[in-house]
N, C-alpha and C positions, 0 to 999 in steps of 0.2 A: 504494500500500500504506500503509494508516493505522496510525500507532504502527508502526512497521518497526524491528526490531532494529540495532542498532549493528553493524557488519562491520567490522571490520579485516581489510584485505588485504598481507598480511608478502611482500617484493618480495626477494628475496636479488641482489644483485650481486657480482661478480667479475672485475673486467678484461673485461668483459659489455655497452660502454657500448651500445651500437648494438641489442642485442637488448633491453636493458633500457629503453631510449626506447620501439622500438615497443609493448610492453609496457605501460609506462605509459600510450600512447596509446591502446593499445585500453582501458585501463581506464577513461581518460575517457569513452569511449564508452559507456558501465556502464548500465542503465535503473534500477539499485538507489539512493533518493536518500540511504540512511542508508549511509555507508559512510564510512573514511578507510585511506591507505596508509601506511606508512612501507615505504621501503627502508632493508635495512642493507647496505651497505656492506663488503664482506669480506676488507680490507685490497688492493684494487687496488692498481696500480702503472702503469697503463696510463693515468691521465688521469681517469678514471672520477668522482673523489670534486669534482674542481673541476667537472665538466661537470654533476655532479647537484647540487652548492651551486645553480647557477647556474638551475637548471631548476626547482627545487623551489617556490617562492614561484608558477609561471605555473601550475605543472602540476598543484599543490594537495598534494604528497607533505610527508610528514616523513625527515628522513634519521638515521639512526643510521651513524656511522663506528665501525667497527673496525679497530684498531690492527695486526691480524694475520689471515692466514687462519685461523680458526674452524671451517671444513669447511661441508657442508650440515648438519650435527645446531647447532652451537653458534652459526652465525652466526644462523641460522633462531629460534634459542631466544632472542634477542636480539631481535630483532621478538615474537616471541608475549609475552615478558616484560613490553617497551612496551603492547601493546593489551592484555592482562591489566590492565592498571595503569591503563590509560585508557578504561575501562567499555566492552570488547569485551559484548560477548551472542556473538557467532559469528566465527571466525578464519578465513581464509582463506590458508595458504600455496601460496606460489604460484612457480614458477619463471619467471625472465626470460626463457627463450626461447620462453615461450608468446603467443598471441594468444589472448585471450577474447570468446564469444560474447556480447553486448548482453545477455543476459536470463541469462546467467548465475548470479548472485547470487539473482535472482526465482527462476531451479527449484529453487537450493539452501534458499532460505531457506524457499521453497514447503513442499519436500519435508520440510525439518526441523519444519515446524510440522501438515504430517500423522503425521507418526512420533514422538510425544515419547519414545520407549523407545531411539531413535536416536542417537548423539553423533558418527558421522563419518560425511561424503559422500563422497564422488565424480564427480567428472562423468568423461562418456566423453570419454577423449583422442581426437586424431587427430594421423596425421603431418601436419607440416607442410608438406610435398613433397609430399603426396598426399592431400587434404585430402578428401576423400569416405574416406576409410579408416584405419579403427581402430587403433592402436596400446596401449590400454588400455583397460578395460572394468571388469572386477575379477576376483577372483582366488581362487583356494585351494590350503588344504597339499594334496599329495599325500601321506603316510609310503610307497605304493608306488615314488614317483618320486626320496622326498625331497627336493623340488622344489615351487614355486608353479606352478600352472598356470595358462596365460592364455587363458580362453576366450573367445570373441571377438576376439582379436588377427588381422590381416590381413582382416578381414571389412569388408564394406562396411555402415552402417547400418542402409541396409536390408531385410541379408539376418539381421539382427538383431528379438529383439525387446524394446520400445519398455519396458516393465514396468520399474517401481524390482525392482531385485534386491538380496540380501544379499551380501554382499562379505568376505572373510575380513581383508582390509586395503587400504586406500584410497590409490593411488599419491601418494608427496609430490609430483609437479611440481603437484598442483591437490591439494591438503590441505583440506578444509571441516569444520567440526568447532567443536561447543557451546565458549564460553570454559567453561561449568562443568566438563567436561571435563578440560582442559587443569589446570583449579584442584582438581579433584580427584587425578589420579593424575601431574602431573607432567608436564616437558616431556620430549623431545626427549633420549634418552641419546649423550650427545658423545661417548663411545668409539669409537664408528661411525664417526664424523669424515664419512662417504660410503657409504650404500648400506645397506640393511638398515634404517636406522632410524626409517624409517614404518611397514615391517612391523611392527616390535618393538612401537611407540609403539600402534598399532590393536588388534593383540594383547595387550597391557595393558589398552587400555581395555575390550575384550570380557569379560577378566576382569574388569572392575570392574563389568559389568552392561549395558554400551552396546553398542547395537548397528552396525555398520557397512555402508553403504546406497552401491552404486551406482543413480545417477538419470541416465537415459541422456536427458532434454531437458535438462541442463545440461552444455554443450561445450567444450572445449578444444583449441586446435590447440598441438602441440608439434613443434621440433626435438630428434632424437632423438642423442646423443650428446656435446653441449657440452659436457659434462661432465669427460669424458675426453679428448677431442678425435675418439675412436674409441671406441666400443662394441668395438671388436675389441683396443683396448689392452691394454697388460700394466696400465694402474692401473685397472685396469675387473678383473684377473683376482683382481690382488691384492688387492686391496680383497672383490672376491665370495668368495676364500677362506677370510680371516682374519675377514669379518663372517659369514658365512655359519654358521662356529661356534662366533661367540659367539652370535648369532640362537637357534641349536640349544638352548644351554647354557643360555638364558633362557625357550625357549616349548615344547621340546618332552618328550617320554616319554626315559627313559635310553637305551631301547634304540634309538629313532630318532638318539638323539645320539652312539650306537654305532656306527650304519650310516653316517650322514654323516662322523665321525672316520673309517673305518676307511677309507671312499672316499678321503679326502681322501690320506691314507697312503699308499695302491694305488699310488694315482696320480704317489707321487716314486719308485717305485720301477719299473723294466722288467720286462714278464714275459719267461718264459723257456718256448718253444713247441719241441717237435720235431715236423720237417712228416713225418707216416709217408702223407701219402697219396701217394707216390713210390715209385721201385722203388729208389731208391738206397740203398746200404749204409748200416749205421748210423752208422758211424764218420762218414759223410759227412751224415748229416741232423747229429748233433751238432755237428760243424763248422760248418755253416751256423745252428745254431741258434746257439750262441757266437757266431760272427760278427756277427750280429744282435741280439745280446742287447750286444755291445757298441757295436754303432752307437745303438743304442737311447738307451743309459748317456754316450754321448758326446749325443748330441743332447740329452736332457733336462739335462743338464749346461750346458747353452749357451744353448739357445732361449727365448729372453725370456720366452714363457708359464709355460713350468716352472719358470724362475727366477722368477719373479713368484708363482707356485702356491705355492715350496718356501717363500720366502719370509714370504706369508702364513699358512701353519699354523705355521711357529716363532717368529712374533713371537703368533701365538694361543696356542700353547703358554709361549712366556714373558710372555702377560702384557702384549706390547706394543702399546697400541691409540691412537686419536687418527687424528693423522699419520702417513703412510709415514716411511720413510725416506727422507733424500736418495738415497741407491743405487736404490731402485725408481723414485725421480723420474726420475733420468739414464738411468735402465733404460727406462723410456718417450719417454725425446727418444732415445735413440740409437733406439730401436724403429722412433718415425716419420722421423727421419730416414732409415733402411734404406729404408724404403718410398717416399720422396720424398712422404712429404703434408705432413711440416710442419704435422703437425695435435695433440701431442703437446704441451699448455700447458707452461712453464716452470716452472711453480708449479701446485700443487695447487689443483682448480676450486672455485667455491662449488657 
C-alpha cells in the first residue's frame, strides 16, 4: 500500500500481563507497514509495568504508565491523546485480550478509504474459545426493547453475510476510527469509567455527521469477560445500570429515558401477585401472596445482583460516576468467592 496512513494502535493494560504479550504478538504479525503502538498502562500492581519497560524496545511499542486505575474510558483516552499528538491519520483501540487477524488494518484502512463519509469501523469479533463464531458484528437501539440489539451474535461467518454494513456503534474491544474524528468531537467521556462509552462516543460522532461501518473481512478474536472476571458479575450489573442511564440521558428521546428510568425503578422494588387460579380461599391466596412478597423483599435485599442494581441507579441519581465504590468492589470478590471461581479482580479492570 503506497502512501499508507499512519495507524496508531492504543493497547490498554491492566494486571493483563500475559494476555497483553500475546496481543502484542499478534500485532507484530500486522501486514499494515505504516503503523505504531503505544500501550498504556492502567496503574497495574501485578508486575505488569517492569515486564513491558522490558519488552518495549524488542517489540517496537511505546509505553505510557498510569499512576492509577483510569477505567476503560480515561486510560484508553490517554493513548488516543499520545497518537493524536503524534500525527495519527486513523486510531485503533484495541483491547488486550484480543488476537488480531494479519490483514487487519489492510480491510480497515481499505474500507475507510472506500467510504470517506465514514469515521468509525468495526471489525467482526469472534470468541476466542470458539473461534469460527461470532460474538460481535454490530448493533442497534431498539426504543421497543430499550436495549442494543446484536445481530449476528452466536452465528457462525458463514451463515452471515460478507457486505460492509452500517452499524449504530462500533464495539471498543476493536475501536477503528479517523484521528479527524477523535479531533473533532472529543475523546472518550470518563464518567463511564467501564461500559457504555463507545456507545456514547459513536453516537456523538453520528451526530457530528460520520458515519459508523461494520467491515466483516477485518477480524478479531476476543476473550469475552476479562473485564469483570465474569460477565455474570455484580461489576458487570453495576456498572450496566448506573451507565446505562447516563447513556439514556445523553442519546436518547425523554420519553425513552422514561421507560429505561422507570424499569430501572421496577426492578428494586417486588411485585405483589394474588395466584386466583386456585380454589383456595382468599384469605389464603393473600397469605401466600404476602408471604412471597416478603421473601421476595428479603432476597433483593441480599443478593449481590440487586444490590449491585440498587446501587447503581442511586449513585446515577446522585450524580456518582467514574469509579464504583469500594463496597460494590468487595461486593464482587465476596460474589466470586461464593461461587469458588476466584474470578472477581481485586481492583477494578482496564
Amino acid at each position: 500500500m503506497t502512501n499508507a496512513p499512519l495507524v496508531w494502535i492504543v493497547v490498554l493494560n491492566w494486571n493483563g500481563l500475559s494476555d497483553t504479550l500475546a496481543c502484542l504478538l499478534s500485532l507484530q504479525q500486522l501486514h499494515y507497514p505504516q503503523r505504531r503502538i503505544v500501550v498504556v498502562d492502567n496503574g497495574s500492581t501485578d508486575g505488569s509495568v517492569d515486564a513491558l519497560r522490558s519488552a518495549r524496545s524488542s517489540s517496537g511499542f511505546e509505553l505510557i504508565e498510569a499512576d492509577r486505575n483510569l477505567g476503560y474510558a480515561g486510560g484508553n483516552n490517554l493513548g488516543i491523546r499520545h497518537a493524536l499528538d503524534n500525527g495519527a491519520e486513523f486510531i485503533l483501540v484495541l483491547n488486550n485480550d484480543t488476537i488480531v487477524d494479519p490483514l487487519l488494518l489492510d480491510e480497515l484502512v481499505g474500507s475507510a478509504e472506500r467510504h470517506p463519509e465514514a469515521g468509525c469501523f468495526g471489525p467482526w469479533i469472534f470468541y476466542m474459545h470458539d473461534p469460527d463464531r461470532l460474538w460481535f458484528t454490530r448493533s442497534d437501539w431498539s426504543p421497543e426493547l430499550s436495549a442494543f440489539t446484536a445481530p449476528g451474535k452466536g452465528h457462525l461467518a458463514s451463515e452471515l453475510s460478507s457486505e460492509t454494513t452500517s452499524t449504530e456503534y462500533v464495539c471498543g474491544a476493536a475501536l477503528f476510527f479517523r484521528a479527524g474524528v477523535g479531533r473533532q468531537i472529543g475523546l472518550l467521556d470518563e464518567r463511564f469509567f467501564l461500559v457504555y462509552e463507545d456507545s456514547d462516543w459513536c453516537f456523538r460522532a453520528r451526530r457530528a455527521g460520520f458515519a459508523c461501518l461494520a467491515v466483516p473481512s477485518a477480524r478479531v478474536w476476543h476473550k469475552i469477560g476479562t473485564s469483570f472476571g465474569s460477565e455474570a458479575s455484580p461489576l458487570r450489573t453495576y456498572f450496566s445500570t448506573r451507565n446505562k442511564l447516563l447513556w439514556a440521558e445523553k442519546n436518547v428521546s425523554r420519553d425513552e429515558r422514561r421507560r429505561i428510568m422507570g424499569a430501572a425503578l421496577r426492578r428494586l422494588y417486588p411485585g405483589f401477585a394474588i395466584d386466583r387460579s386456585t380454589a383456595s380461599a382468599m384469605h389464603k391466596a393473600l397469605l401466600w401472596a404476602a408471604n412471597n412478597f416478603v421473601r421476595e423483599c428479603v432476597r433483593k435485599l441480599h443478593d449481590p445482583q440487586e444490590t449491585a442494581h440498587r446501587r447503581g441507579v442511586l449513585d446515577y441519581l446522585f450524580r456518582r460516576f467514574g469509579d464504583c465504590s469500594p463496597e460494590v468492589r468487595a461486593l464482587a470478590v465476596a460474589w466470586a468467592s461464593a461461587r469458588g471461581t476466584g474470578e472477581a479482580p481485586s481492583s477494578l479492570p482496564s
